[in-house]
C-alpha beads as a LAMMPS data file, in Angstrom:
LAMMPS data file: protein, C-alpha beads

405 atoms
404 bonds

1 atom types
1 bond types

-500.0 500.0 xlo xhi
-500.0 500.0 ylo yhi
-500.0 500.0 zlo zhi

Masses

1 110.0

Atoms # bond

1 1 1 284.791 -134.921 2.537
2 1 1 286.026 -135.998 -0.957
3 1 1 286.796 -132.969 -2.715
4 1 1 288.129 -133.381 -6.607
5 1 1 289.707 -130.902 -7.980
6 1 1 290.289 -130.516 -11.690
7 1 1 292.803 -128.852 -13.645
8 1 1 293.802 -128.921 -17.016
9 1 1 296.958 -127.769 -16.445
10 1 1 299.163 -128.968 -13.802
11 1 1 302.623 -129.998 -13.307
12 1 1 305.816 -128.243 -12.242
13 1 1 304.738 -125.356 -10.158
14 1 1 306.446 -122.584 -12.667
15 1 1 302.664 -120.889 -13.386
16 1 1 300.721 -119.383 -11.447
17 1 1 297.795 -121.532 -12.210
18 1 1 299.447 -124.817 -11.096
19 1 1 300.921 -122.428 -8.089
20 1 1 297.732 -121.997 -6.961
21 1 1 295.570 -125.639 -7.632
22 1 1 298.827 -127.335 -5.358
23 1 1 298.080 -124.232 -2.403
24 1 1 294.530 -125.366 -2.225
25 1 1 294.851 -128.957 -2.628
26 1 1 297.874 -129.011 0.495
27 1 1 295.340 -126.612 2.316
28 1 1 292.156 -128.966 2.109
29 1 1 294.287 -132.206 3.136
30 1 1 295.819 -130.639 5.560
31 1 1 292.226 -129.733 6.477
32 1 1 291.299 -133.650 6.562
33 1 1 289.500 -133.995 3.666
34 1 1 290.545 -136.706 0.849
35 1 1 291.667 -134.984 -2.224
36 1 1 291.644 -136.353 -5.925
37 1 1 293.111 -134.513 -8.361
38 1 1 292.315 -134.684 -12.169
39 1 1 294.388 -133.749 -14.771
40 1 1 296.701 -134.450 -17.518
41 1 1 300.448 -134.572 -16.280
42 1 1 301.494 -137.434 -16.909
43 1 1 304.118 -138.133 -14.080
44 1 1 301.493 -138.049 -11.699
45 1 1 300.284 -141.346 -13.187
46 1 1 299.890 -144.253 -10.356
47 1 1 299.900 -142.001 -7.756
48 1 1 297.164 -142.275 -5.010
49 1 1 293.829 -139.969 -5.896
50 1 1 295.452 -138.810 -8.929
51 1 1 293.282 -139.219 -11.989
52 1 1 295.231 -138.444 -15.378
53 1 1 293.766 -138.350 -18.725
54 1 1 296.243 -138.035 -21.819
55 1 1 297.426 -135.031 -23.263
56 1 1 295.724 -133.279 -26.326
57 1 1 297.794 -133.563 -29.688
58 1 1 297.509 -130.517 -31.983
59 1 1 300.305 -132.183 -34.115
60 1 1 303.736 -131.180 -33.998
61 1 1 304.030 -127.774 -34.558
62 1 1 301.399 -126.509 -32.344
63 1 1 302.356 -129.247 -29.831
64 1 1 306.356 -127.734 -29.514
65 1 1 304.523 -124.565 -29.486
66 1 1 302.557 -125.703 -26.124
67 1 1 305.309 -126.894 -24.557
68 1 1 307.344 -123.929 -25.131
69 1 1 304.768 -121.743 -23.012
70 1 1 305.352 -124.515 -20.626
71 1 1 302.248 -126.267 -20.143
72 1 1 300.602 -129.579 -21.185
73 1 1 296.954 -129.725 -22.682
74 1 1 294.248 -132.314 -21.710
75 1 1 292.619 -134.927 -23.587
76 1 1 289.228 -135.564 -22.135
77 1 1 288.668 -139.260 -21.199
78 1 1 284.929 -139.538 -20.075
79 1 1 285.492 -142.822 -17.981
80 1 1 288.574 -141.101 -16.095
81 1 1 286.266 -138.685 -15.354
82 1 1 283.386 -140.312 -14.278
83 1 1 285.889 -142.289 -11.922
84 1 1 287.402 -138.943 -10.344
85 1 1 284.062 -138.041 -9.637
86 1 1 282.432 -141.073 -8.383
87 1 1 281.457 -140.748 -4.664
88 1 1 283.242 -137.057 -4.140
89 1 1 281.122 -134.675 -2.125
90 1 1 282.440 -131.622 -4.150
91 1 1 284.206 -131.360 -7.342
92 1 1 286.269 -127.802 -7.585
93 1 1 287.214 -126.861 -11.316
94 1 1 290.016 -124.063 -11.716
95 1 1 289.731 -123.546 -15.674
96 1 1 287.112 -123.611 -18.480
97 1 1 289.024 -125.693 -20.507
98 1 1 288.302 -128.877 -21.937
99 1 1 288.594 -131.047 -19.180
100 1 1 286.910 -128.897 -16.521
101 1 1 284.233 -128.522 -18.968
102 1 1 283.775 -132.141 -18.677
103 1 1 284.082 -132.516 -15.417
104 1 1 281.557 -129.289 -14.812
105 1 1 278.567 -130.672 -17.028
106 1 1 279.338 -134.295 -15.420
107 1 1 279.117 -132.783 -11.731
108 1 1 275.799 -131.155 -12.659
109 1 1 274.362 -134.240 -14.190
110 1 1 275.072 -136.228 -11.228
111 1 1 274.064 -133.256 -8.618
112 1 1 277.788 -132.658 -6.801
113 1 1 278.173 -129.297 -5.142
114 1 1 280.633 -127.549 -7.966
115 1 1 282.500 -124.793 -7.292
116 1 1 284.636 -123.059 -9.766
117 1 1 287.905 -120.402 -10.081
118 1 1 288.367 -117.806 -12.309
119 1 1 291.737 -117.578 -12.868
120 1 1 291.508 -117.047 -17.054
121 1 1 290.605 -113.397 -18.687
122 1 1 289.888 -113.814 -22.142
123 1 1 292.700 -111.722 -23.077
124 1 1 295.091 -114.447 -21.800
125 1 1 293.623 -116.660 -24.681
126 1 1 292.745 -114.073 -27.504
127 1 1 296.121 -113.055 -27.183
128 1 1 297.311 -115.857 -28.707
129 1 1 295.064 -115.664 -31.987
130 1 1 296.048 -112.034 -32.612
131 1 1 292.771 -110.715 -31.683
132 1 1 292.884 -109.026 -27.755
133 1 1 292.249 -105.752 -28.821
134 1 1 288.846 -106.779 -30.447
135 1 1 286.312 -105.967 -27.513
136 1 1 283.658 -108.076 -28.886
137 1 1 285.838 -111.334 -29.974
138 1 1 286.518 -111.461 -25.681
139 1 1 283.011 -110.585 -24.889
140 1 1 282.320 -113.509 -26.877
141 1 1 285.042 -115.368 -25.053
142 1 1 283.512 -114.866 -21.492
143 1 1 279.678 -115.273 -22.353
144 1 1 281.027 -118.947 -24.047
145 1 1 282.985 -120.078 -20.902
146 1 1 280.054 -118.946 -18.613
147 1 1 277.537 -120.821 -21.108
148 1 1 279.679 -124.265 -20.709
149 1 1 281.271 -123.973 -17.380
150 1 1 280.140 -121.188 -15.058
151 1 1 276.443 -121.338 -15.196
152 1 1 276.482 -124.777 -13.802
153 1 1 278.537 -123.383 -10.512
154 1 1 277.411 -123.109 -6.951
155 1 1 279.946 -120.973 -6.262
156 1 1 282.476 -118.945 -7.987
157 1 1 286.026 -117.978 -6.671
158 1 1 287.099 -115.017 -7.902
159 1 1 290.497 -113.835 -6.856
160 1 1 289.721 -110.042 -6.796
161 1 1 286.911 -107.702 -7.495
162 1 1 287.894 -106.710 -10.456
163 1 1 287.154 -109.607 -12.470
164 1 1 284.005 -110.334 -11.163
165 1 1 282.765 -106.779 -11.902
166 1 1 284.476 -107.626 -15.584
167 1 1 282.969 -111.241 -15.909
168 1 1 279.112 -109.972 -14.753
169 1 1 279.259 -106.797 -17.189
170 1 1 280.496 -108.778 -20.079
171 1 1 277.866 -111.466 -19.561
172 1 1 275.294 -109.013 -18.106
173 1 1 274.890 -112.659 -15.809
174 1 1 274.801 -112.046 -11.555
175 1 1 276.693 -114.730 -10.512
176 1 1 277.029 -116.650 -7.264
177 1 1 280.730 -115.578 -6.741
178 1 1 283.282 -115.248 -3.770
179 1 1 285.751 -112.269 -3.852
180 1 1 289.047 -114.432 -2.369
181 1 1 292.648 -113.670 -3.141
182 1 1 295.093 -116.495 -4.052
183 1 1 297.025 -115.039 -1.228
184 1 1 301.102 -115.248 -0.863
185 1 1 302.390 -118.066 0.778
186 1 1 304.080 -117.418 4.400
187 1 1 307.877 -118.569 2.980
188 1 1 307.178 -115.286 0.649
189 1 1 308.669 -113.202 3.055
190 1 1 311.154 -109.657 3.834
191 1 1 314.399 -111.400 5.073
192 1 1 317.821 -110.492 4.615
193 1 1 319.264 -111.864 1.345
194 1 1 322.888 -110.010 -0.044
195 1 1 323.021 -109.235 -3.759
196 1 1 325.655 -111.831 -5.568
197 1 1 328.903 -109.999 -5.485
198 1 1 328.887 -109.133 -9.594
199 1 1 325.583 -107.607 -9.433
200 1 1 326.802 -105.437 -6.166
201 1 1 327.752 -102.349 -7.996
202 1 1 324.400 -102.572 -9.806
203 1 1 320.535 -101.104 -9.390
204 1 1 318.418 -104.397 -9.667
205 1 1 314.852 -103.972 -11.224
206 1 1 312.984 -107.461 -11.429
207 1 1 310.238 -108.332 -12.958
208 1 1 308.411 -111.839 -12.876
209 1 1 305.713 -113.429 -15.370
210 1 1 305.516 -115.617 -18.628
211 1 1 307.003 -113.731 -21.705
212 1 1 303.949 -112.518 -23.213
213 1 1 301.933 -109.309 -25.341
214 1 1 300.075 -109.307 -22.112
215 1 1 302.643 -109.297 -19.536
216 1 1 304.503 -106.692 -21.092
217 1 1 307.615 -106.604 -20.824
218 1 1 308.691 -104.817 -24.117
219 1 1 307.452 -101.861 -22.304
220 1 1 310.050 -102.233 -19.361
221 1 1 312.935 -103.235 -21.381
222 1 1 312.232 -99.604 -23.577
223 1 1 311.812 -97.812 -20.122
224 1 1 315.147 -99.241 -19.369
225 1 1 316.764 -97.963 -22.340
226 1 1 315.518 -94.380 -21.812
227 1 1 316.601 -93.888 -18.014
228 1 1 319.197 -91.756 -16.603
229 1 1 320.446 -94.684 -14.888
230 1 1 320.464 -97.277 -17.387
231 1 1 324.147 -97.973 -17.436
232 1 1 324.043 -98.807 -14.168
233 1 1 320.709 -100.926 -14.218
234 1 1 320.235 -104.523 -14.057
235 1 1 317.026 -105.784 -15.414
236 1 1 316.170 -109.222 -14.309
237 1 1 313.288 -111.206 -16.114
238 1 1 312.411 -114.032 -14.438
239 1 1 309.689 -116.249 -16.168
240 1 1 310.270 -117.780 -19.685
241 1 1 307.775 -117.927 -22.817
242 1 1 307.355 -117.265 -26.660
243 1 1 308.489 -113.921 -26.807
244 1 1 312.245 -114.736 -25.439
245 1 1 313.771 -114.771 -28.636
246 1 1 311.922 -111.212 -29.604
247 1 1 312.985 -109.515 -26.075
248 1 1 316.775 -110.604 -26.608
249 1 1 316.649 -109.011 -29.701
250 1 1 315.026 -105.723 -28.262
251 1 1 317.185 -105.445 -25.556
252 1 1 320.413 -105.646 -27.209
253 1 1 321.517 -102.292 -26.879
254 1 1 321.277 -101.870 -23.538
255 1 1 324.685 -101.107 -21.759
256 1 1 324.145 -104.285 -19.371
257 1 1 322.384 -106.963 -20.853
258 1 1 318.887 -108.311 -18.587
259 1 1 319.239 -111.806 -17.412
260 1 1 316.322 -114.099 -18.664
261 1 1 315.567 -117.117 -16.105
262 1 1 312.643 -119.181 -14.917
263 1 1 313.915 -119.057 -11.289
264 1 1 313.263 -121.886 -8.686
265 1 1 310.230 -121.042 -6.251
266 1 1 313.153 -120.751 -3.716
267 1 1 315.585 -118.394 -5.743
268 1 1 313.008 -115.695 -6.413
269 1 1 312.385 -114.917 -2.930
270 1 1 316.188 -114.253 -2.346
271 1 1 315.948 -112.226 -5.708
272 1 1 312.518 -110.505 -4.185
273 1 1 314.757 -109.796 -1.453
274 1 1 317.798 -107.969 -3.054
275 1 1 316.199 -106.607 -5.826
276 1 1 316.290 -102.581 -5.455
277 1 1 312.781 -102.323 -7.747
278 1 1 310.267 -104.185 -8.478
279 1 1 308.068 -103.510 -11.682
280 1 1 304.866 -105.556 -13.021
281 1 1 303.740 -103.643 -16.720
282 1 1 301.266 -105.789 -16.970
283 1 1 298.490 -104.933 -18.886
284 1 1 296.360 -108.076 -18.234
285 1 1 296.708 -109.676 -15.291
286 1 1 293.496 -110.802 -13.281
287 1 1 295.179 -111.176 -9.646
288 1 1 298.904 -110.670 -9.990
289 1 1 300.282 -113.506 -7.598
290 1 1 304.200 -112.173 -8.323
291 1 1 303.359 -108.730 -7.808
292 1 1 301.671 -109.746 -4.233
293 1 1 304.840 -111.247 -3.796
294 1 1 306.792 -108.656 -4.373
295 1 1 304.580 -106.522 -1.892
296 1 1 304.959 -109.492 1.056
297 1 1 308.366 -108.836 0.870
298 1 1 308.136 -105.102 1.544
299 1 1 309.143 -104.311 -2.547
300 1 1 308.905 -100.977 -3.828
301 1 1 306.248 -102.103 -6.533
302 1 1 305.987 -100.204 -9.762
303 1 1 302.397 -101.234 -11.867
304 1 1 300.747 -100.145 -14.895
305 1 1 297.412 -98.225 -14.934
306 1 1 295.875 -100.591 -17.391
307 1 1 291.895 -100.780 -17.047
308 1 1 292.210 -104.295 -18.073
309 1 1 294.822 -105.466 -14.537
310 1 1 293.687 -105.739 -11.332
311 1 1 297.187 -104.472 -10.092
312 1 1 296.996 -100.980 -10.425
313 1 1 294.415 -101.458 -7.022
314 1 1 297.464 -102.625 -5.092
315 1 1 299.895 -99.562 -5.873
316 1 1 300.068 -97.505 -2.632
317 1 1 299.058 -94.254 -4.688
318 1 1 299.931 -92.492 -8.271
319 1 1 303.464 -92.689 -7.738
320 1 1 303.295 -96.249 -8.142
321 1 1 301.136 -96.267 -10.957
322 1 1 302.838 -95.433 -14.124
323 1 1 300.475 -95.327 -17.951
324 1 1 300.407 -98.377 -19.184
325 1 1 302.401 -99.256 -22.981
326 1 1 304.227 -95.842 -21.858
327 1 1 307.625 -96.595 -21.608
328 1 1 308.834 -92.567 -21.375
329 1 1 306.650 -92.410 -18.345
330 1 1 307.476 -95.819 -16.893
331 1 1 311.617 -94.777 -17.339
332 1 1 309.669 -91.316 -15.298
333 1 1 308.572 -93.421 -12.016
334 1 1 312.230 -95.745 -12.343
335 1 1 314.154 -92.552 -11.816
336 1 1 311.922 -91.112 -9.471
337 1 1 312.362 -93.989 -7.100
338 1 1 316.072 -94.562 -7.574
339 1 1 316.838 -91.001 -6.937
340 1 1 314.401 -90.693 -3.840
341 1 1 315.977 -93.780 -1.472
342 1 1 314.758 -92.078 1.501
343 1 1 310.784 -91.685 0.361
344 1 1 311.226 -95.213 -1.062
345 1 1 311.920 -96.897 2.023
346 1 1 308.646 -95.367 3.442
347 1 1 306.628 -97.034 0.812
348 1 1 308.081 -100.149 0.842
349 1 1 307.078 -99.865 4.846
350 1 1 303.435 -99.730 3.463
351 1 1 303.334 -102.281 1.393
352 1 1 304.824 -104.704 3.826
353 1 1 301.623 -103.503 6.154
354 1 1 299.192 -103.487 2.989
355 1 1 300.236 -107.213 2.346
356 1 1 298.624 -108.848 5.832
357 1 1 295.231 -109.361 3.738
358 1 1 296.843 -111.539 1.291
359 1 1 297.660 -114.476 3.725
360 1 1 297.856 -117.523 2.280
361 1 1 296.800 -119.337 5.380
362 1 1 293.672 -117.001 5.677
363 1 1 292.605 -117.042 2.398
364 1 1 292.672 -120.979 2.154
365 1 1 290.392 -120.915 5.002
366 1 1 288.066 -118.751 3.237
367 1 1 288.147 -120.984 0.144
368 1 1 287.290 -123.601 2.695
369 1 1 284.457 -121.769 3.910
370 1 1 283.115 -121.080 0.614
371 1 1 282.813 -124.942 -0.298
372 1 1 281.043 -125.567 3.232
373 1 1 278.729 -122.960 2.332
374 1 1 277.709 -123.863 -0.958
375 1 1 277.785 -127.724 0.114
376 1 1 275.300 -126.271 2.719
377 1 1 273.321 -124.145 0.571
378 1 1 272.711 -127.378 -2.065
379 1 1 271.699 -129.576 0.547
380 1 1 269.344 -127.016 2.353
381 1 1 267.446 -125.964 -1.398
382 1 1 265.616 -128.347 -3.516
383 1 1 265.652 -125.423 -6.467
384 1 1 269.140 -123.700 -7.141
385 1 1 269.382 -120.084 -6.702
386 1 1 271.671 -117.493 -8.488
387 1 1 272.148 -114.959 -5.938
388 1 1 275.346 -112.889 -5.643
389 1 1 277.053 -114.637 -2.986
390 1 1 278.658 -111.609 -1.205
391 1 1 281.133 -113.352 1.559
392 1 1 280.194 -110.625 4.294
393 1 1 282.692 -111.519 7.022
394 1 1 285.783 -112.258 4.551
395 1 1 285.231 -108.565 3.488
396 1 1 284.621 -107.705 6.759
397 1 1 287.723 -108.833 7.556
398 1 1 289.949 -107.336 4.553
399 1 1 288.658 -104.219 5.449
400 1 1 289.877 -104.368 8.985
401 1 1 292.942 -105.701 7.815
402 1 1 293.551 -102.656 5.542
403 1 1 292.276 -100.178 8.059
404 1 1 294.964 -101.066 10.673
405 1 1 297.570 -101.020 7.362

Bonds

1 1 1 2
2 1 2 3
3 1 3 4
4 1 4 5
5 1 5 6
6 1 6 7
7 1 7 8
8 1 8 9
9 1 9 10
10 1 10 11
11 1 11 12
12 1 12 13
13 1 13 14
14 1 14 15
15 1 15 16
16 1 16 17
17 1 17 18
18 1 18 19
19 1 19 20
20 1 20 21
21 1 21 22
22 1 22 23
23 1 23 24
24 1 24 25
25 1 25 26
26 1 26 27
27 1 27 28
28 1 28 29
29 1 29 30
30 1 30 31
31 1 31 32
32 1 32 33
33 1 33 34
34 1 34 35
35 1 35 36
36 1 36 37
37 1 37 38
38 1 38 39
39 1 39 40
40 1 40 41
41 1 41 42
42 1 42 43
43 1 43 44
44 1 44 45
45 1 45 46
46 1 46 47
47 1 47 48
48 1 48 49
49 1 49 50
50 1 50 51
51 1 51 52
52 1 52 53
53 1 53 54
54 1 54 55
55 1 55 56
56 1 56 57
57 1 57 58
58 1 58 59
59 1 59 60
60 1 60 61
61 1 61 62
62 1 62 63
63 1 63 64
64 1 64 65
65 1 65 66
66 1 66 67
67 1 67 68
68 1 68 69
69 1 69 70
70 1 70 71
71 1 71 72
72 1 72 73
73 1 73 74
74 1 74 75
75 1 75 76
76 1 76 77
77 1 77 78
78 1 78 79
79 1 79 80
80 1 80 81
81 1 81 82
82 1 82 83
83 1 83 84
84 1 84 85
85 1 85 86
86 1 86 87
87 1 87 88
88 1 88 89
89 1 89 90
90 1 90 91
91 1 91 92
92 1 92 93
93 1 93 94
94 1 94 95
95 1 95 96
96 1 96 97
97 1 97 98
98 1 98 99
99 1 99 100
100 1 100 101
101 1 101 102
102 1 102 103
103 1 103 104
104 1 104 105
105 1 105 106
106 1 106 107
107 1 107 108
108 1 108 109
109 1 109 110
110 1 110 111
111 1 111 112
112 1 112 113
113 1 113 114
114 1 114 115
115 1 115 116
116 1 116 117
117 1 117 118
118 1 118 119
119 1 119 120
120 1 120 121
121 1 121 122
122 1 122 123
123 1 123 124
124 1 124 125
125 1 125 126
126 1 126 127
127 1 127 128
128 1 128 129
129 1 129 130
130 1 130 131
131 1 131 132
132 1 132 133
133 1 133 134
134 1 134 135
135 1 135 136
136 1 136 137
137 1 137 138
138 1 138 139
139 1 139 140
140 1 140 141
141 1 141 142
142 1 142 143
143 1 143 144
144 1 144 145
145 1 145 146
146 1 146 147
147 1 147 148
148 1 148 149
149 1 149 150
150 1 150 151
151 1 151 152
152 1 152 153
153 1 153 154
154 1 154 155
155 1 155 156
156 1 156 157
157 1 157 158
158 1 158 159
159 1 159 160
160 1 160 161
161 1 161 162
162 1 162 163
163 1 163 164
164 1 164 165
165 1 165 166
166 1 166 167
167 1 167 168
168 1 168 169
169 1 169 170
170 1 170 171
171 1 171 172
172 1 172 173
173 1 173 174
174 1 174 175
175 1 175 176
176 1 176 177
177 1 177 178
178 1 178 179
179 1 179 180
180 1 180 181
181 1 181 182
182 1 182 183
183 1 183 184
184 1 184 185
185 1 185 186
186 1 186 187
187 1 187 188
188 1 188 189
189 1 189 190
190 1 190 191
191 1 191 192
192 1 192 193
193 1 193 194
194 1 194 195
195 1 195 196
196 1 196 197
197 1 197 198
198 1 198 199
199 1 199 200
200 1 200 201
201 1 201 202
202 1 202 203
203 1 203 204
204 1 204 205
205 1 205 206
206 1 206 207
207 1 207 208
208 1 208 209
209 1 209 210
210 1 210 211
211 1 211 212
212 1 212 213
213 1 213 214
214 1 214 215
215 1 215 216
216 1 216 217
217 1 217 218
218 1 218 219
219 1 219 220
220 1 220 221
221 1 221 222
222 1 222 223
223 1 223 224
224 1 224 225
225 1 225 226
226 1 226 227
227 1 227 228
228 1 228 229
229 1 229 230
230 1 230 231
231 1 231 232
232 1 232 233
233 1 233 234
234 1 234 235
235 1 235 236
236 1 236 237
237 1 237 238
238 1 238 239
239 1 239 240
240 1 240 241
241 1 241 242
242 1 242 243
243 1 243 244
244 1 244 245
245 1 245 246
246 1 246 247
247 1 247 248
248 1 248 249
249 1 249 250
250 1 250 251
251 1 251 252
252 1 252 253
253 1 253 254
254 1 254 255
255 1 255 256
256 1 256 257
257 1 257 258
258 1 258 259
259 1 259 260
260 1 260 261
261 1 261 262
262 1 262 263
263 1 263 264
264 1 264 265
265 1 265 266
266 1 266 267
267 1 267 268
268 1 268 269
269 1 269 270
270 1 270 271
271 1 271 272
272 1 272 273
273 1 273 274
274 1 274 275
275 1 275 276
276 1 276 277
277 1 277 278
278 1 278 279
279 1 279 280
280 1 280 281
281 1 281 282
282 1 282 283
283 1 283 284
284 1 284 285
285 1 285 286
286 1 286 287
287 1 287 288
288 1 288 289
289 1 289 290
290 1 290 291
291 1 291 292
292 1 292 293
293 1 293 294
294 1 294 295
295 1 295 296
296 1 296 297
297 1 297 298
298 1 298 299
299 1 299 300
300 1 300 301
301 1 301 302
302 1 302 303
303 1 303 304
304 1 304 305
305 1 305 306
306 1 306 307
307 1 307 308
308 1 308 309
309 1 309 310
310 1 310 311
311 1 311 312
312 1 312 313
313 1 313 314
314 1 314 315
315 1 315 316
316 1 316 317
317 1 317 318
318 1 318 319
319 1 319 320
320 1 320 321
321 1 321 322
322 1 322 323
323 1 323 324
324 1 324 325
325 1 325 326
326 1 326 327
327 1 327 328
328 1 328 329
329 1 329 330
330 1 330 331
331 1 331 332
332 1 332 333
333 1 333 334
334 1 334 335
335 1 335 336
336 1 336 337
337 1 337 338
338 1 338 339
339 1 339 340
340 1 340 341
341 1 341 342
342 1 342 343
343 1 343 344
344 1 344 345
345 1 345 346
346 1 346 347
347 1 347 348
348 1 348 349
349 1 349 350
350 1 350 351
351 1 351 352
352 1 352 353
353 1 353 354
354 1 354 355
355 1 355 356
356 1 356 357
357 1 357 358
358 1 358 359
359 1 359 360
360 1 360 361
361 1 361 362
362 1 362 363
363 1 363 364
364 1 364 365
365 1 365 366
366 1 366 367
367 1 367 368
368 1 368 369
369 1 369 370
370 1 370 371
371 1 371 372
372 1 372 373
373 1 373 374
374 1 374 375
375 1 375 376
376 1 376 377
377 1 377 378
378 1 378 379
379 1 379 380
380 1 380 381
381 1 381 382
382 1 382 383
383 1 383 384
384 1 384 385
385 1 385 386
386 1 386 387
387 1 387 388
388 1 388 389
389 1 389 390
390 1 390 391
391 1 391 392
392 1 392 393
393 1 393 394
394 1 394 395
395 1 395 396
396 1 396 397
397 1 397 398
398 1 398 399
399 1 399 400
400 1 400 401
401 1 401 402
402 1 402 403
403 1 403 404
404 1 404 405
């Protein structure tokens, strides 16, 4: 088949977004199938079935701004478009943004089976205007991308259950949707990898994700600051984003200063690997792909209880789970686990078992599936339907999969 994918953002692979449009892409041609890509980074231009529109000026301020999260924004070019789409069998969009909007109502008009992911809460953009907390401003948010992108949709892919149950009660819409994980890539793996010989002496807590109000990290940096241990800790950041600047600044009175990086895809599994904690404080997060990754490689994993991530469901129980923005009770579970090495190895036992249902390999297939079956479905039904689209032997599946965990 030709399958075009669209993304508005895509370059290096340093979000989880573009982490997860390249996994699919490299799945479906190693499945055979011819894969065009559309999307706005520019140094894909010339490159065989790459389609790239220009990027979106907001002038220069906002523009530095952009790139400082580390992304590029697209310019919709209807022609480029029409082009990328032109004789595919499916077209695959992975965000409501401008140019999967596009590309959506275009696929619709011309009848091409479209699938779509959900891999952007509301929160993730509302944070940026100051206005998360309002309930109704992202209720807003999700009933405008489903009016413009996600009624159009065959098909769905939602990376866990809890943001399809979040989506359909904030739009009060049943959608047609596939419960799939992003899965962790086989190279994200437990394997020996030493501590570098200054940071021997030292307790390593990591924690990866864009510096962000949502990600949290304020909270983790304060947790630091109150534990028993803290002049022996070593708080590793790994990501990069706005809030740098601000976290410095908070963290400046710690006895050992946290390192901030944006680590090669390679480096943070050996950092995975030695780190003595892992801790995701989330309070948004709609999948989690780095604390998955932490869990593939048998980390004791440390996540908030917010309503609003779908992390807290991976914990292994309560003493996992610390209260979100709480960073007295967060410093609580850090002690716990660094006094208890014993216990801790147990649990990191479980989540190396727990983490067999996040196969990338497996969940690519099932991604796979899901286009066959609404490709099926589309050609087999003159009218569209809008049934939920329950994916009864990938569930069956997980649930085996967790049972022998």
């Amino acid at each position: 088949m030709i399958i075009t994918v669209v993304c508005d953002i895509l370059g290096e692979e340093n979000n989880g977004t573009a982490v997860v449009t390249m996994n699919l892409i490299r799945h479906l041609k190693k499945e055979g199938h011819t894969v065009r890509i559309l999307c706005a980074d520019q140094s894909k231009q010339g490159l065989e079935n790459f389609y790239v529109v220009p990027n979106k000026s907001f002038g220069k301020a906002l523009d530095a701004l952009v790139k400082k999260v580390g992304v590029s924004l697209a310019k919709v070019d209807k022609s480029i478009v029409a082009e990328a789409l032109d004789g595919a069998d499916h077209v695959h969009i992975m965000l409501p943004l401008g140019l999967g909007l596009a590309a959506a109502k275009m696929a619709h008009e011309m009848n091409i089976p479209l699938t779509a992911g959900f891999h952007m809460q509301a929160e993730n953009l509302t944070s940026y205007i100051g206005l998360k907390k309002i309930r109704p401003v992202n209720t807003l948010v999700y009933k405008l991308i489903y009016k413009y992108l996600y009624r159009y949709c065959d098909g769905i892919h939602y990376p866990t259950e809890f943001i399809k149950n979040v989506f359909e009660s904030r739009t009060k819409k049943t959608t047609p949707g596939y419960v799939i994980s992003n899965g962790v890539h086989s190279y994200v793996q437990k394997r020996n990898a030493e501590k570098p010989a200054e940071l021997n002496d030292k307790i390593v807590i990591l924690s990866t994700g864009r510096y962000s109000g949502e990600k949290s990290q304020d909270t983790l940096i304060k947790a630091i600051s109150r534990s028993a241990y803290k002049d022996r800790i070593q708080l590793i950041l790994a990501g990069q984003g706005l809030k740098e600047k601000k976290y410095r600044q908070l963290a400046k009175d710690l006895p050992i200063q946290p390192i901030f990086k944006l680590y090669a895809r390679n480096e943070i599994i050996d950092v995975l690997n030695y780190c003595d904690l892992y801790v995701h404080p989330a309070v948004d997060e709609l999948e989690g792909i780095a604390c998955l990754e932490s869990i593939a490689c048998g980390k004791m994993t440390i996540v908030s209880d917010s309503q609003n991530s779908a992390t807290k469901d991976f914990a292994i129980d309560d003493k996992c789970i610390f209260k979100h923005k709480d960073p007295k009770d967060l410093a609580r579970i850090i002690d716990y686990w660094i006094e208890h090495p014993e216990e801790r190895a147990e649990y990191e036992s479980k989540y190396l078992a727990s983490s067999a249902v996040y196969r990338q390999e497996d969940c690519m297939r099932r991604m796979s599936a899901m286009i066959a079956e609404v490709d099926n479905k589309k050609q087999n039904v003159e009218e569209k339907e809008l049934p939920i689209l329950y994916v009864s032997q990938f569930q069956a599946d997980d649930a085996l999969v967790h049972k022998a965990a």
